[in-house]
Structure formats: C-alpha cells, structure tokens
Backbone as numpy.savetxt, mean C-alpha at the origin, in Angstrom:
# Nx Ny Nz CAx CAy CAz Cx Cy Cz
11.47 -10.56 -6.05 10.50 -10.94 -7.04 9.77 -9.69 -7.51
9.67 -9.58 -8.90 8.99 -8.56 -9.56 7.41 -8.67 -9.45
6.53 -7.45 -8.97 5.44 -7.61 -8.89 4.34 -6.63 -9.66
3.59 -6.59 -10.21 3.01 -5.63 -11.01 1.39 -5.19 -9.93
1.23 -4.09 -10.70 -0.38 -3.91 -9.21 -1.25 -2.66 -9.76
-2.12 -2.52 -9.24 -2.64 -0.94 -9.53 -4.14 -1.07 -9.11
-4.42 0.22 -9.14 -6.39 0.23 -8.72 -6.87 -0.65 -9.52
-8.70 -0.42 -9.19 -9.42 -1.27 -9.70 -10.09 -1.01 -11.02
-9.98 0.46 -11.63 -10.03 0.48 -13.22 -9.04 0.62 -13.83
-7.46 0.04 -13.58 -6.30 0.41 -14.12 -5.59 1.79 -14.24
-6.03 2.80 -13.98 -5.81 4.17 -14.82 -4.24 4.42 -13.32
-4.74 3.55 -12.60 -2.86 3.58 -11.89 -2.09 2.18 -11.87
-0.77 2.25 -12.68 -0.53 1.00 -12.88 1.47 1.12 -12.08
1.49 -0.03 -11.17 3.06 0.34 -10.70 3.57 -1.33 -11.05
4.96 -0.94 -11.13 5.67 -2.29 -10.39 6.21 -2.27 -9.15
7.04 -4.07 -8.38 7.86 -3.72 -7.05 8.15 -4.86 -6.99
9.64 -4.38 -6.46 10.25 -5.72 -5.99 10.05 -5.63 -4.73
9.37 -6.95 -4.25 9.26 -7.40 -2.85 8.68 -8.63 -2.79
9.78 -9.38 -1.63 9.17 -10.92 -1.09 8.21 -11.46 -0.59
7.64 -9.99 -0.39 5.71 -9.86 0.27 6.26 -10.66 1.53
7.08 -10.05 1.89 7.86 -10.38 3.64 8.19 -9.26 4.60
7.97 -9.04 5.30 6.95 -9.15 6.23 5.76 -8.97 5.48
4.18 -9.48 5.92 3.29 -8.77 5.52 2.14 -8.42 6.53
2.15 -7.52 7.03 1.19 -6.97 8.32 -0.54 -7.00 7.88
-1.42 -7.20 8.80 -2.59 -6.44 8.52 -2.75 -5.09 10.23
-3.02 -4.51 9.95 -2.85 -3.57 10.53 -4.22 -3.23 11.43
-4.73 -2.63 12.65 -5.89 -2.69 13.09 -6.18 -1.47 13.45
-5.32 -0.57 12.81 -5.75 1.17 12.80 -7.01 1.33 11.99
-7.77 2.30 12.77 -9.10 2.97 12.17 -8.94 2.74 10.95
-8.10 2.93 9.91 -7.75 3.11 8.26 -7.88 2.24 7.85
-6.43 1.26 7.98 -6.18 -0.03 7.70 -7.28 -1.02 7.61
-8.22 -1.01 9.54 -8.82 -2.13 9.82 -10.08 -1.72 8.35
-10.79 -0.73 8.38 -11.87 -0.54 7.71 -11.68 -0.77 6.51
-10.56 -1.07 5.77 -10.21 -0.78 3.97 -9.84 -2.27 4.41
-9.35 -3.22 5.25 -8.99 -4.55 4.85 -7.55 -4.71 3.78
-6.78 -3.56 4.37 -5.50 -3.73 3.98 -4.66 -5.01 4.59
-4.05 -5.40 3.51 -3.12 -6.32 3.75 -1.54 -5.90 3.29
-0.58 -5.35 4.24 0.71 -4.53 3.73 2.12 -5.18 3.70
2.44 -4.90 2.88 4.18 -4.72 2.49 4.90 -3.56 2.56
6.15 -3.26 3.42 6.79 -2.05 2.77 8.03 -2.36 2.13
8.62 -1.11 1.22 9.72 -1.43 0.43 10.12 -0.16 -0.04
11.26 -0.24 0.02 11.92 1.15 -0.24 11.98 2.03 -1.32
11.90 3.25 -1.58 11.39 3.65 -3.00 11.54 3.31 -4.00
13.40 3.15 -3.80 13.62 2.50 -5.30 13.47 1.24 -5.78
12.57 0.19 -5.45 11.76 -0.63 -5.77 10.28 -0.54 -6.30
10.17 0.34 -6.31 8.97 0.52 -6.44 8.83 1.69 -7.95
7.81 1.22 -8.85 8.13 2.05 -9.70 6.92 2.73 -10.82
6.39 3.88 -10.10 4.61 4.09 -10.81 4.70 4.52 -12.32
4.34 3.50 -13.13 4.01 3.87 -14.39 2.97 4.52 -15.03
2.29 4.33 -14.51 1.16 5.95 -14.81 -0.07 5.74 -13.80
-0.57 7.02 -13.66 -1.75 7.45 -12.80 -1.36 8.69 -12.02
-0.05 8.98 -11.63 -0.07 9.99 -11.04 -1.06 11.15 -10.48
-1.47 11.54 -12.21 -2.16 12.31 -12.63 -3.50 12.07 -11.81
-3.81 10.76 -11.88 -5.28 10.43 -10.85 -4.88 10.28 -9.69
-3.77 10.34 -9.02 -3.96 9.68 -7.37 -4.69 11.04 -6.97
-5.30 10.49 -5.83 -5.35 11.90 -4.84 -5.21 11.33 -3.34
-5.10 12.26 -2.42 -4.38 12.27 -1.06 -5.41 11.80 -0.24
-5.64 11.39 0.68 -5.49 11.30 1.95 -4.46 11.72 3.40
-4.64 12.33 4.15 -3.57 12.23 5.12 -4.62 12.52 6.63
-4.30 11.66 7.21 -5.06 11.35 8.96 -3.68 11.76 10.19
-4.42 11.69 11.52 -3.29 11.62 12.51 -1.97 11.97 12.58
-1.14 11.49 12.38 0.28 12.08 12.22 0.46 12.84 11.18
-0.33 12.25 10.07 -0.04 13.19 8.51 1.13 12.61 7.84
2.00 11.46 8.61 2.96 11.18 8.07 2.99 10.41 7.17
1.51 9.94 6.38 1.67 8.57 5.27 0.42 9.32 4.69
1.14 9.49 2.98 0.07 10.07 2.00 -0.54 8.78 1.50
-1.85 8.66 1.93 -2.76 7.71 1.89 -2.91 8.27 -0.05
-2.29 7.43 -0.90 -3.32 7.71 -2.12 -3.98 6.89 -2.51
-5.02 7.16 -3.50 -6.25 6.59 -3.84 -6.61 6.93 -5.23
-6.83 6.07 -6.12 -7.36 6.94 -7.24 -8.73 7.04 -7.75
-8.47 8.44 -8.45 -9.85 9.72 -7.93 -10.87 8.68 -9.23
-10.44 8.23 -9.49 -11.84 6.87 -10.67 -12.47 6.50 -10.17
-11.78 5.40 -9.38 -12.53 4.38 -8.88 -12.14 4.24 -7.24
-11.48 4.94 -6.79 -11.68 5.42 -5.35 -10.38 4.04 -4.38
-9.64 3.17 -5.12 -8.68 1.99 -4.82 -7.65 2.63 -4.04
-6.90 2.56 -3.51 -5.72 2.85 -2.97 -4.64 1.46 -2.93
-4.08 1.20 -3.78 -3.00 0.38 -3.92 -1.74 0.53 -3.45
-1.88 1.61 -3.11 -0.25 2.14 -2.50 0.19 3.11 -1.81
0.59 3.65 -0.46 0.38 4.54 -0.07 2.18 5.47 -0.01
2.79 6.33 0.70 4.02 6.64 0.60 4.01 7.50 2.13
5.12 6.98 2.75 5.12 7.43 4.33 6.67 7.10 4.81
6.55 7.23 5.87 8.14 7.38 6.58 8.40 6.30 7.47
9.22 5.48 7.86 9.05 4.36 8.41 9.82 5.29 10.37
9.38 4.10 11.18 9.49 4.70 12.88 10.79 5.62 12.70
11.84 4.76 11.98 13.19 5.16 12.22 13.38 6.69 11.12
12.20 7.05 10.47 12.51 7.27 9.12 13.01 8.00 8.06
12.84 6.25 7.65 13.17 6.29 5.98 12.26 6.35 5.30
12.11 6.94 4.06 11.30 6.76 3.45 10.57 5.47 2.90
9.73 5.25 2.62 8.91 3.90 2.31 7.40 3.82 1.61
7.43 2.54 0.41 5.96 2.74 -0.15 5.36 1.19 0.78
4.36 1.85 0.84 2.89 0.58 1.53 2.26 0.37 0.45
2.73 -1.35 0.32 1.97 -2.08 -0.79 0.79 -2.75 -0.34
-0.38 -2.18 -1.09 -1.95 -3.02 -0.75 -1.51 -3.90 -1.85
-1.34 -5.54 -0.75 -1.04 -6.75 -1.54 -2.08 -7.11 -2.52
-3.15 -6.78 -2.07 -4.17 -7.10 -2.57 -4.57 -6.64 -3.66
-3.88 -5.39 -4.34 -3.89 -5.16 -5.18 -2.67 -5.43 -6.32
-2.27 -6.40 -5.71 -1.32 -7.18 -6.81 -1.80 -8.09 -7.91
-1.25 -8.03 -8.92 -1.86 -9.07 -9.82 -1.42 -9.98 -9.46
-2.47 -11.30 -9.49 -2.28 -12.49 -9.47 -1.84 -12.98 -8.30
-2.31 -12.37 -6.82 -2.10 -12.41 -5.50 -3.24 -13.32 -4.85
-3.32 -14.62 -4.32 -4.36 -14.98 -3.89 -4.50 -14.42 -2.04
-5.36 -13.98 -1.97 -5.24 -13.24 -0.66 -6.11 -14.22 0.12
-6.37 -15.32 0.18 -6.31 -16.22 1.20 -5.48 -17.14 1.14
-4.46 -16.90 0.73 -2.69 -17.79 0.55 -2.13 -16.81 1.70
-2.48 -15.93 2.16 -1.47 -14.82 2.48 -2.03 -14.86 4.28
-0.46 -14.97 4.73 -0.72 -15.15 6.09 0.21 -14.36 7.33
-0.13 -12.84 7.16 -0.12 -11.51 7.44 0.19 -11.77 9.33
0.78 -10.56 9.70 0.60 -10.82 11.17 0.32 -9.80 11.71
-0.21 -9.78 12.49 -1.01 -8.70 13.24 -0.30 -7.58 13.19
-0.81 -6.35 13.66 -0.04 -5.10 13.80 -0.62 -4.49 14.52
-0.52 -3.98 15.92 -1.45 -2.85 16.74 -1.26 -1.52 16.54
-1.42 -1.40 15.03 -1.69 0.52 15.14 -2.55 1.27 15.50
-3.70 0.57 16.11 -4.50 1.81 16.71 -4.01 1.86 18.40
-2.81 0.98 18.42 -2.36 1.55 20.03 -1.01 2.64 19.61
-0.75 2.53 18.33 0.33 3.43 18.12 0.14 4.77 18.54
C-alpha cells in the first residue's frame, strides 16, 4: 500500500510502500521520549520528494541510524539506518503519515534500551 508522509510544516514531503507490518514502539531513550511509532522498509520503497535540503542529522550510541529531522519545524518523520543483519533500511514515524489514525495502531513492544 502506497503511503504519503512528511514533517509538520510540509517543507519534507516522502512516499512508501508499506503494510505498516510489523509496527514497533520502541523504549530506547530516543524513541521512548519522541513517542515514535515505527515501520521499516527497504530503500527502494521509499521515496523523498523534497526537503532534503532541510533535513538535518541526529546520530546517538552506535551512530548507526541518521536520526533526521527537519531544521523548520524540528519533526522527524523518517530516519535511515542499517538493520541487525545489515541491510540498509528507512524508519517510518507512522505517525507522520497522512491520514494514519494512531489510536487504530497496535504496535508491539521493542526493548531497545536493553539493546
């Protein structure tokens, strides 16, 4: 299923195909505090139509997932990191999907702050 998404003043706008299956909430320092709700999906699903230009970085702990965010309005809709085995992979903040009701959405735990 095609999904459209982006921060909270638009100026980053993506698409993605994904079944929003699996969808984790995560209980790492990061995750738990931002109230991420995640999807991953492989790059070529995923497809940023503009903002580039505004993301800016984040990177914590391993360094292995470029936390971006855009530098407007401070959203992070999507991040880009390496999966255990990895592959490359984008982290979809569901929540920043259009037209996502995020108390429909029934996520399963994830212990990353024991990771």
């Amino acid at each position: 299923m095609k999904h459209e998404g982006g921060c909270h003043c638009g100026k980053v706008r993506y698409s993605v195909e994904t079944e929003l299956e699996p969808l984790i909430r995560c209980n790492c320092s990061h995750c738990q505090a931002k109230g991420f709700v995640l999807t991953f999906v492989d790059p070529s699903a995923f497809t940023l139509h503009q903002g580039e230009d505004a993301l800016s970085e984040y990177r914590f702990a391993s360094e292995n997932i470029q936390h971006l965010f855009c530098s407007n309005c401070g959203v992070e809709s999507f991040a880009r990191g390496k999966a255990p085995d990895g592959t490359s992979k984008i982290a979809i903040n569901v929540h920043c999907l259009d037209g996502i009701d995020r108390f429909s959405l029934t996520p399963m735990d994830y212990p990353g702050r024991d990771k």
